[in-house]
py3Dmol code that shows the C-alpha trace and the ligand (Angstrom):
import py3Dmol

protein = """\
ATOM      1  CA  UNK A   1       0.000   0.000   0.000  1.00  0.00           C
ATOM      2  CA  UNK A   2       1.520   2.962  -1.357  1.00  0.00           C
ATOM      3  CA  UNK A   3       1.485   5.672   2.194  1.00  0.00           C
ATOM      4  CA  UNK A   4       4.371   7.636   1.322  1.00  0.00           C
ATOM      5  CA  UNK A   5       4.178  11.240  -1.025  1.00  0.00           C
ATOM      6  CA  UNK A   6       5.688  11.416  -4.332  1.00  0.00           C
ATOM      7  CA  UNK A   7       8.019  13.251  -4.367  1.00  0.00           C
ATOM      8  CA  UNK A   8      10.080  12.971  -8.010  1.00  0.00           C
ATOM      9  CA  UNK A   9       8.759  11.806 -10.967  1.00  0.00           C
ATOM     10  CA  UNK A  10      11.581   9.952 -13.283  1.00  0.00           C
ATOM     11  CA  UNK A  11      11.118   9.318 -17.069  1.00  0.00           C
ATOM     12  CA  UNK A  12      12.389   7.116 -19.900  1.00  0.00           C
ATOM     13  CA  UNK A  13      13.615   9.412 -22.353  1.00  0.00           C
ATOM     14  CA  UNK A  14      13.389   7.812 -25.746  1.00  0.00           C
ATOM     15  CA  UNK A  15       9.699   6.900 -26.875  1.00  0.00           C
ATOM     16  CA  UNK A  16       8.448   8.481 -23.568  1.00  0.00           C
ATOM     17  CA  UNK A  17       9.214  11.700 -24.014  1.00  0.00           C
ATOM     18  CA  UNK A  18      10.588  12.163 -27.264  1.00  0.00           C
ATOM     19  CA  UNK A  19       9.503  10.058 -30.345  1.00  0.00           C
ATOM     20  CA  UNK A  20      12.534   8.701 -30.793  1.00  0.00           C
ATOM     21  CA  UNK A  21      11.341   6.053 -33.305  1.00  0.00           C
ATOM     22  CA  UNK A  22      10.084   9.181 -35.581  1.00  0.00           C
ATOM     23  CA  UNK A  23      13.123  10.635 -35.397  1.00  0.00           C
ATOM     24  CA  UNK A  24      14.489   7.904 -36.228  1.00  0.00           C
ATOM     25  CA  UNK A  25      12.837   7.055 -39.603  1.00  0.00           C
ATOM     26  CA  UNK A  26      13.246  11.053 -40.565  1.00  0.00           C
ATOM     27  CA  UNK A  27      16.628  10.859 -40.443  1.00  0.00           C
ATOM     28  CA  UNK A  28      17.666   7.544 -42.037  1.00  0.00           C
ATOM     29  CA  UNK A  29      15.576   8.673 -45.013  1.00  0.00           C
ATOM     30  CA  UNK A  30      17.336  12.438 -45.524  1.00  0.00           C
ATOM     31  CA  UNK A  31      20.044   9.873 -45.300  1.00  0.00           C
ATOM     32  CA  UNK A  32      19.030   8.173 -48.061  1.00  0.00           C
ATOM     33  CA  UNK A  33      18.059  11.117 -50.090  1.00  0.00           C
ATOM     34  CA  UNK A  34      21.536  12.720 -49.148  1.00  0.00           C
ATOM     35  CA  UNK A  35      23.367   9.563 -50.207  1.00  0.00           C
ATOM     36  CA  UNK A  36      21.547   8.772 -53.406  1.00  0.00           C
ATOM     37  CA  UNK A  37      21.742  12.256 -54.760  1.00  0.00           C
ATOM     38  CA  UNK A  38      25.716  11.743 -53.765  1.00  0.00           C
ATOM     39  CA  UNK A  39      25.778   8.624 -56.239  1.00  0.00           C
ATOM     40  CA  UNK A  40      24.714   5.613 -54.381  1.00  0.00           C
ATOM     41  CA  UNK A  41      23.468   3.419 -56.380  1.00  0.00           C
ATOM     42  CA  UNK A  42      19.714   1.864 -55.433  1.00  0.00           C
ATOM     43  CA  UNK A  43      16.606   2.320 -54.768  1.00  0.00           C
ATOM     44  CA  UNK A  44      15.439   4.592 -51.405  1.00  0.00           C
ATOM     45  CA  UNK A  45      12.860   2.359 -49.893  1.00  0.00           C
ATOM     46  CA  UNK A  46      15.412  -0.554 -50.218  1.00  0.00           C
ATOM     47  CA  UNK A  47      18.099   1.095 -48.913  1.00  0.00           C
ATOM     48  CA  UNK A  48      16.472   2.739 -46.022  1.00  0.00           C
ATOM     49  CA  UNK A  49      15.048  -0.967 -45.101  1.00  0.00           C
ATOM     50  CA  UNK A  50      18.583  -2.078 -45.307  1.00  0.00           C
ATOM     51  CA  UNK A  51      20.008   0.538 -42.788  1.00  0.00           C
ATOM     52  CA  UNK A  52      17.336  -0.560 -40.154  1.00  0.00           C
ATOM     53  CA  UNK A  53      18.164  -4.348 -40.743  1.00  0.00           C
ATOM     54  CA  UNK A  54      21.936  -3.121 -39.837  1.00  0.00           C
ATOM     55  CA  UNK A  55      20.171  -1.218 -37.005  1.00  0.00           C
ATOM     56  CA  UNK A  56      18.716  -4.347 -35.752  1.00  0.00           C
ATOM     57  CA  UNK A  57      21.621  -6.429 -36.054  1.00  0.00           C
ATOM     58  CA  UNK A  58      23.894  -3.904 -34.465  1.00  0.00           C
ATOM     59  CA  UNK A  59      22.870  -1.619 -32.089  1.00  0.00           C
ATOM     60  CA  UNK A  60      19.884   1.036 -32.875  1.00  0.00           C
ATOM     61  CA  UNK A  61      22.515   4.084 -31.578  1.00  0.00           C
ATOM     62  CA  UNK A  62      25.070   2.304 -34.022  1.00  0.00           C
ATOM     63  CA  UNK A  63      27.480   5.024 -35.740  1.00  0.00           C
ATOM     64  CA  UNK A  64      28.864   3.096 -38.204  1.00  0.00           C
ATOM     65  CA  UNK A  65      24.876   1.863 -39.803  1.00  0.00           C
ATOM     66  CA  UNK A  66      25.807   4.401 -43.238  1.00  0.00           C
ATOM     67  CA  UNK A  67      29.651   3.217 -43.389  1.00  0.00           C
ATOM     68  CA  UNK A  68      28.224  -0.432 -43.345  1.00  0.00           C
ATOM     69  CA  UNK A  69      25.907   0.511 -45.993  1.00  0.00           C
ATOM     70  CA  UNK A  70      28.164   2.214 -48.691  1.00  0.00           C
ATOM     71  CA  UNK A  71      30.368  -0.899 -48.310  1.00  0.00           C
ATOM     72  CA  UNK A  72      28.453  -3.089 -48.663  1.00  0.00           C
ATOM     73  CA  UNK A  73      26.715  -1.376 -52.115  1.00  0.00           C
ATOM     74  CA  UNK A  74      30.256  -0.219 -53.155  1.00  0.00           C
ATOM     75  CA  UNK A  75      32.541  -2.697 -51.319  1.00  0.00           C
ATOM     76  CA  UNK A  76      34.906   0.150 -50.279  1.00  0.00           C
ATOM     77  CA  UNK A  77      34.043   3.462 -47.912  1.00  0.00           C
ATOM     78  CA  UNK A  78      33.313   6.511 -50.470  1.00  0.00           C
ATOM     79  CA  UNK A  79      33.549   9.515 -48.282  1.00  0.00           C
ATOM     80  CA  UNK A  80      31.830  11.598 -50.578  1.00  0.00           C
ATOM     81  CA  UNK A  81      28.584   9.364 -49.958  1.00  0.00           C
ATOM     82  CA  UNK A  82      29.487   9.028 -46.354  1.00  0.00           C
ATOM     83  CA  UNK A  83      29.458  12.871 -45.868  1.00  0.00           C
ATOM     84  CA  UNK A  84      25.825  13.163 -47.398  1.00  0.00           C
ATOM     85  CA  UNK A  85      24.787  10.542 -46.170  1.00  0.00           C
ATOM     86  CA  UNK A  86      25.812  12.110 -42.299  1.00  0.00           C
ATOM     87  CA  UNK A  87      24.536  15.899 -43.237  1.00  0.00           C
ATOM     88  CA  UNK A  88      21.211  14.202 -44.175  1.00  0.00           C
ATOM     89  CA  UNK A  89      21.155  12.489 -41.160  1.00  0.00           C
ATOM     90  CA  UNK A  90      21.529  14.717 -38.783  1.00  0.00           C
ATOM     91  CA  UNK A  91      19.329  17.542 -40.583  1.00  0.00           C
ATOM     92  CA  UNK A  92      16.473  14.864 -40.466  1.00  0.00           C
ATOM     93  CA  UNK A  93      17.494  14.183 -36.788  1.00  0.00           C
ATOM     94  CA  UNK A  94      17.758  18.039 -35.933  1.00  0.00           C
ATOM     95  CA  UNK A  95      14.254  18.704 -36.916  1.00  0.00           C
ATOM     96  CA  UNK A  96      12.377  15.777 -36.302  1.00  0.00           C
ATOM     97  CA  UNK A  97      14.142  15.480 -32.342  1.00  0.00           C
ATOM     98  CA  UNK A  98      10.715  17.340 -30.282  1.00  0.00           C
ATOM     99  CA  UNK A  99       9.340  16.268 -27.253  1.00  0.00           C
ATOM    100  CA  UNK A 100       5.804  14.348 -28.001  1.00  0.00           C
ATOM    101  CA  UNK A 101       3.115  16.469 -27.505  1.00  0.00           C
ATOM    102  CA  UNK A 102       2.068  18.409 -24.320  1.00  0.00           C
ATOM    103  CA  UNK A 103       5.539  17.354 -22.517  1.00  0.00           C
ATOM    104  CA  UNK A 104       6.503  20.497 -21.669  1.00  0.00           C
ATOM    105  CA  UNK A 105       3.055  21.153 -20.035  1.00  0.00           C
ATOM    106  CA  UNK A 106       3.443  18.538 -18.222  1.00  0.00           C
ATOM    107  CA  UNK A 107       6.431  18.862 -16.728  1.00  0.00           C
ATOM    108  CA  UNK A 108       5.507  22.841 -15.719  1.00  0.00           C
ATOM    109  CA  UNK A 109       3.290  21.109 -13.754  1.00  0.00           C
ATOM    110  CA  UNK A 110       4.802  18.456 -12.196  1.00  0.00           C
ATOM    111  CA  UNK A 111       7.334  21.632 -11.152  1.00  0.00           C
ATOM    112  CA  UNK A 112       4.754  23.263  -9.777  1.00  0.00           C
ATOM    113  CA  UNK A 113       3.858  20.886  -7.285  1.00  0.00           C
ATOM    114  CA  UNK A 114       7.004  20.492  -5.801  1.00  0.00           C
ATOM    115  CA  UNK A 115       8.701  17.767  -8.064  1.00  0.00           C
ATOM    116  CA  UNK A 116      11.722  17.034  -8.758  1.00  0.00           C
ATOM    117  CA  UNK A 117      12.241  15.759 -12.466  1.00  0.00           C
ATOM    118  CA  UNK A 118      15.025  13.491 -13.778  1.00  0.00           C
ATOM    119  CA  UNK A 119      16.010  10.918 -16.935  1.00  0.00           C
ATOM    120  CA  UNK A 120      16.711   7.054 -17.051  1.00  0.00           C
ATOM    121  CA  UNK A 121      17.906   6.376 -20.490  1.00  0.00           C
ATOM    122  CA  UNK A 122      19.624   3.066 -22.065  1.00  0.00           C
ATOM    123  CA  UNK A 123      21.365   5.709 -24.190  1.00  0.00           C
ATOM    124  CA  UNK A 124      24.958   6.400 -24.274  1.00  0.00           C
ATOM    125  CA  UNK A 125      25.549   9.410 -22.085  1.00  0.00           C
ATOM    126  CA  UNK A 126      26.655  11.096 -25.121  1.00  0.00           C
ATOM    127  CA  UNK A 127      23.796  10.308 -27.115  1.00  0.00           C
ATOM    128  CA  UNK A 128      21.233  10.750 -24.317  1.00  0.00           C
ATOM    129  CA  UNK A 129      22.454  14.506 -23.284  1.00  0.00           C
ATOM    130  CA  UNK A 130      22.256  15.214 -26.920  1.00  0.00           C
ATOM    131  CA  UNK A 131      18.749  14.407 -27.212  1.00  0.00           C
ATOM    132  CA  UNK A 132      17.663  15.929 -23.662  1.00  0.00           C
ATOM    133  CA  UNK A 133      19.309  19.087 -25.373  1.00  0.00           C
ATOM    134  CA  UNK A 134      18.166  19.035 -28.950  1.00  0.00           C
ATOM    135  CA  UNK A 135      14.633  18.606 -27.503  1.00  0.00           C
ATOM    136  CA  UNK A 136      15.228  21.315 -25.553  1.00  0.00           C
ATOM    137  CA  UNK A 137      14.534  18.965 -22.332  1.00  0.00           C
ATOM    138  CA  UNK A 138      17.674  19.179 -20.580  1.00  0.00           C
ATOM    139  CA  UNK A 139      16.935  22.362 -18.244  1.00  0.00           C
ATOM    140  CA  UNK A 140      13.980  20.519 -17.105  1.00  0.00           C
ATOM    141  CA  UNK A 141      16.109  17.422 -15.699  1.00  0.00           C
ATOM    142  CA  UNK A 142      17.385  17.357 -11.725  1.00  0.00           C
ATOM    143  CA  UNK A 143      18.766  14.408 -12.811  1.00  0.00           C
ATOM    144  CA  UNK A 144      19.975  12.540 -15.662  1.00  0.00           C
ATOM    145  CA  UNK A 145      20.953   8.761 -15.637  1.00  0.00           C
ATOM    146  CA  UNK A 146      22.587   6.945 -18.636  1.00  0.00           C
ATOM    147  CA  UNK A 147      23.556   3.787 -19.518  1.00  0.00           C
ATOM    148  CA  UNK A 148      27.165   5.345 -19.161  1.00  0.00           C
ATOM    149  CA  UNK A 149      26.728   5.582 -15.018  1.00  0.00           C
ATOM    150  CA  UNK A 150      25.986   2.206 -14.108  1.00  0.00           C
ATOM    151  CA  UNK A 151      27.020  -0.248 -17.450  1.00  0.00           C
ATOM    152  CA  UNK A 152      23.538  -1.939 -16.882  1.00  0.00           C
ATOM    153  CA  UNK A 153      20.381  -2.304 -18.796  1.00  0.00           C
ATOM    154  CA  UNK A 154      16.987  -1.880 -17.407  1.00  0.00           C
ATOM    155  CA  UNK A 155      15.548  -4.111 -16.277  1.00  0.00           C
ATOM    156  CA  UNK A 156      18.922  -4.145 -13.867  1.00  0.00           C
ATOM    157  CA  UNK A 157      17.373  -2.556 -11.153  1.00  0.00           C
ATOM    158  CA  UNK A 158      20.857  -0.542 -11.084  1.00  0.00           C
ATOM    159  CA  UNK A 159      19.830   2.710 -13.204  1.00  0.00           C
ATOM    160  CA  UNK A 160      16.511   3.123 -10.726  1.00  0.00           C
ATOM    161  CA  UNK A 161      18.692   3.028  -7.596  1.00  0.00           C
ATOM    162  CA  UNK A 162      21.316   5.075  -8.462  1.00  0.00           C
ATOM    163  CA  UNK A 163      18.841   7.539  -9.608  1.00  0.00           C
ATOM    164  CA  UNK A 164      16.929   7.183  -6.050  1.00  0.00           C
ATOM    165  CA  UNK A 165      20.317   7.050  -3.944  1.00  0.00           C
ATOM    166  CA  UNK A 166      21.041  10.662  -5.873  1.00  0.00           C
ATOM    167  CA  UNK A 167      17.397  12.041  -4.859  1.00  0.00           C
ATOM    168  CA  UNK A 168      18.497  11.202  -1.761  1.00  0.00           C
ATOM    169  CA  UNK A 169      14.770   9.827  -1.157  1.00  0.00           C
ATOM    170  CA  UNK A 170      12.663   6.596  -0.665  1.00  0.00           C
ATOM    171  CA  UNK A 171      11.964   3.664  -3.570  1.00  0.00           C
ATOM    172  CA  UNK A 172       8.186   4.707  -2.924  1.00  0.00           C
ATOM    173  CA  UNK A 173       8.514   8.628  -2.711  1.00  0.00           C
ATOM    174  CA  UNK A 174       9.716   8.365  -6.717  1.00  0.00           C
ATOM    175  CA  UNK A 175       7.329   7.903  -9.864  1.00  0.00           C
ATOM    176  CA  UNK A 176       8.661   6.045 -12.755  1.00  0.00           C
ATOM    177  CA  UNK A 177       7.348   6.618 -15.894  1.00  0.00           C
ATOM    178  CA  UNK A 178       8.335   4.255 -19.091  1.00  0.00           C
ATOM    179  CA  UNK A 179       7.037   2.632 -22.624  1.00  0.00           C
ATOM    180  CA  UNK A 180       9.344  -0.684 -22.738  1.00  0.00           C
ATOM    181  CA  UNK A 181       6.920  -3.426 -20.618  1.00  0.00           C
ATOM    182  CA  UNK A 182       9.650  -5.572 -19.981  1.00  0.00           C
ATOM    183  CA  UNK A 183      12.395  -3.100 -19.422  1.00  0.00           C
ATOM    184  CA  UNK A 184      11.084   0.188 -18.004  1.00  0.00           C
ATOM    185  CA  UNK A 185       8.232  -1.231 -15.922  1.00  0.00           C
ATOM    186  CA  UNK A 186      10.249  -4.900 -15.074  1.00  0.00           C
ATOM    187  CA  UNK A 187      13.186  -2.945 -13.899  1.00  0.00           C
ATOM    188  CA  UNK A 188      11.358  -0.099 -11.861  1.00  0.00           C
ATOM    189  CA  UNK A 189       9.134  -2.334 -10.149  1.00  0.00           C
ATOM    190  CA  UNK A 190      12.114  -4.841  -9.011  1.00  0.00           C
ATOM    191  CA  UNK A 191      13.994  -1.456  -7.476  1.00  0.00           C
ATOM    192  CA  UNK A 192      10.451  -0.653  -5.780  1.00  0.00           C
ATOM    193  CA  UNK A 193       9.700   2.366  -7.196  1.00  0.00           C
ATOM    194  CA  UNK A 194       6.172   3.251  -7.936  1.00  0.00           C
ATOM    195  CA  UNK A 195       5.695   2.509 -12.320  1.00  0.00           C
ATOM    196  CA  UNK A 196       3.524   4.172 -14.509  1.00  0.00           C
ATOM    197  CA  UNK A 197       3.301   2.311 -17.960  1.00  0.00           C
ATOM    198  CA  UNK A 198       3.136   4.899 -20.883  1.00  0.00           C
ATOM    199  CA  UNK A 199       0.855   3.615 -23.804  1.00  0.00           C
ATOM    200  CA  UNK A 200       1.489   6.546 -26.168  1.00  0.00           C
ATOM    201  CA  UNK A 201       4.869   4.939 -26.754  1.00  0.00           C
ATOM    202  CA  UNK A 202       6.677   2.544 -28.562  1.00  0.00           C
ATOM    203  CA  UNK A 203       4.239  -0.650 -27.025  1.00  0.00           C
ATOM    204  CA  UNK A 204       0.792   0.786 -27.480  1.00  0.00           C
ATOM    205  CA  UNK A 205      -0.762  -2.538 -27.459  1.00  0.00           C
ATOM    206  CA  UNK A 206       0.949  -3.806 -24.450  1.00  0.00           C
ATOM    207  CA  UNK A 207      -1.265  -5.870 -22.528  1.00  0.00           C
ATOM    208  CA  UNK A 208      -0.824  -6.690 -18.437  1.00  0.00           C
ATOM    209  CA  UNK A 209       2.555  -4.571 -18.304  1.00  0.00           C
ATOM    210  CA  UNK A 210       2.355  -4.951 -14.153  1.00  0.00           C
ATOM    211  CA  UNK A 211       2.710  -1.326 -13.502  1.00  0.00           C
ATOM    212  CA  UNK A 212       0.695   0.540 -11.074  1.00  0.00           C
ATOM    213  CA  UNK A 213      -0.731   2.690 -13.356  1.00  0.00           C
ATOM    214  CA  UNK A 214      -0.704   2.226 -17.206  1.00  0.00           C
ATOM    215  CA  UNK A 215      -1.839   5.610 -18.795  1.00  0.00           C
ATOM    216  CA  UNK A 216      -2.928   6.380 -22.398  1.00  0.00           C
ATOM    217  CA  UNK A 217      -1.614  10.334 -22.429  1.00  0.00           C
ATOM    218  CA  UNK A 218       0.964  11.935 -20.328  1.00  0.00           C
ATOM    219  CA  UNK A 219      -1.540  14.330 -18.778  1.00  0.00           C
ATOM    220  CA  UNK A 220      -2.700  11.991 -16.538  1.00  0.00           C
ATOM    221  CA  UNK A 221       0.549  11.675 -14.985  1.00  0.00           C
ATOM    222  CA  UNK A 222      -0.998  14.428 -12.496  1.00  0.00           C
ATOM    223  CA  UNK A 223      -3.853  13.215 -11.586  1.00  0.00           C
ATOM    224  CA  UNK A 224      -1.562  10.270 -10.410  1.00  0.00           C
ATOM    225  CA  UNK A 225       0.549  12.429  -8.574  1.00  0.00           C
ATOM    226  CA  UNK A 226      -2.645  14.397  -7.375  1.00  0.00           C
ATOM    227  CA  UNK A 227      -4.197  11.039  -6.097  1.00  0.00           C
ATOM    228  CA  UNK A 228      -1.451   9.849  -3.990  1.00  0.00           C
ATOM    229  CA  UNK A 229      -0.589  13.130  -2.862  1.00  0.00           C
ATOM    230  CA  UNK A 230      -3.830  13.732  -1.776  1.00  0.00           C
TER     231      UNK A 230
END
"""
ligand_1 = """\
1
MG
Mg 11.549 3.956 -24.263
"""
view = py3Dmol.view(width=600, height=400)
view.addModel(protein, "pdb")
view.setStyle({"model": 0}, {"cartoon": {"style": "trace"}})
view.addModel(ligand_1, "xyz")
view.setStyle({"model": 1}, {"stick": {}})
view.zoomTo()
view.show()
């Protein structure tokens, strides 16, 4: 029985606040464009399938997805392709990198009852810090954990401790707030914190995630708050 106050209110970053898959498919196609209009030979559909397949089979935050690409069209590195293929990349990325709708709001809110806000990514620091800040997010953030801090995945219950150790509070005082079922709400729960499943993510169709709450819009984040505040 939860009989402690909330106190923070923690969030996955990528599909929970920002559409990361969006961004994602934005800027492996100015990629394409870029790369084609460089002198790659093939077909843009095709090729943009083939850069998620390397995705897949690599790592999604993989830096080396348009290198793999070109060699495997051209069997050597053309840097001339590379270079477009990298400016349309991160143009794509640049604009299509927004926090979902009504985040902002949200968070305002959350501020002005007396929370404290903070990130649990899977991200590289690097890449995690770069989002928070391209989405203009990053002023928001008390606190900001990466995959960088503790070398674990969720659902490691490591990233959810740490993040509660630094907050200097109680398991139950913090709100966790994710899209990945068997990740984000696994790995909260198993630390103790109080998890919030977020629908309007990646795993809309999710079905018994196990969270305490499982929410269709982000909005009703505070009446959660509200309710066990109250
Ligand atoms: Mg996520």
């Amino acid at each position: 029985m939860q009989t402690k106050k909330i106190k923070a209110v923690l969030f996955d970053l990528d599909n929970t606040l920002v559409d990361f898959m969006r961004m994602k498919n934005v800027a492996v196609e100015l990629a394409v464009d870029y790369m084609l209009n460089a002198g790659l030979p093939g077909e843009k559909q095709s090729l943009v399938k083939e850069i998620f397949k390397i995705y897949r089979r690599t790592h999604i935050e993989s830096q080396r997805a348009l290198d793999e690409l070109i060699i495997s069209k051209l069997g050597r590195l053309d840097y001339k392709i590379l270079s477009a293929g990298v400016i349309g990349y991160q143009r794509g990325r640049d604009m299509s990198t927004y926090p979902y709708p009504k985040v902002e709001f949200v968070l305002k809110e959350l501020l002005k009852m007396g929370m404290r806000l903070g990130t649990i990514s899977d991200a590289p620091a690097e890449q995690c810090y770069n989002r928070l800040t391209r989405a203009h997010l990053i002023n928001w953030m008390d606190l900001v954990i990466t995959f960088d801090d503790t070398q674990e995945y969720k659902p490691s219950a490591k990233p959810f401790l740490l993040a509660v150790e630094k907050l200097g509070l109680d398991v139950k005082e913090v709100l966790y707030v994710g899209d990945w079922p068997e990740r984000d709400v696994v790995g909260s729960k198993k630390a103790g914190l109080v998890t919030v499943f977020a629908r309007w993510g990646e795993h809309p169709q999710a079905k018994n995630t196990g969270a305490d709450f499982e929410l269709d819009s982000i909005e009703q984040i505070l009446d959660v708050v509200k309710k066990i505040n109250s």
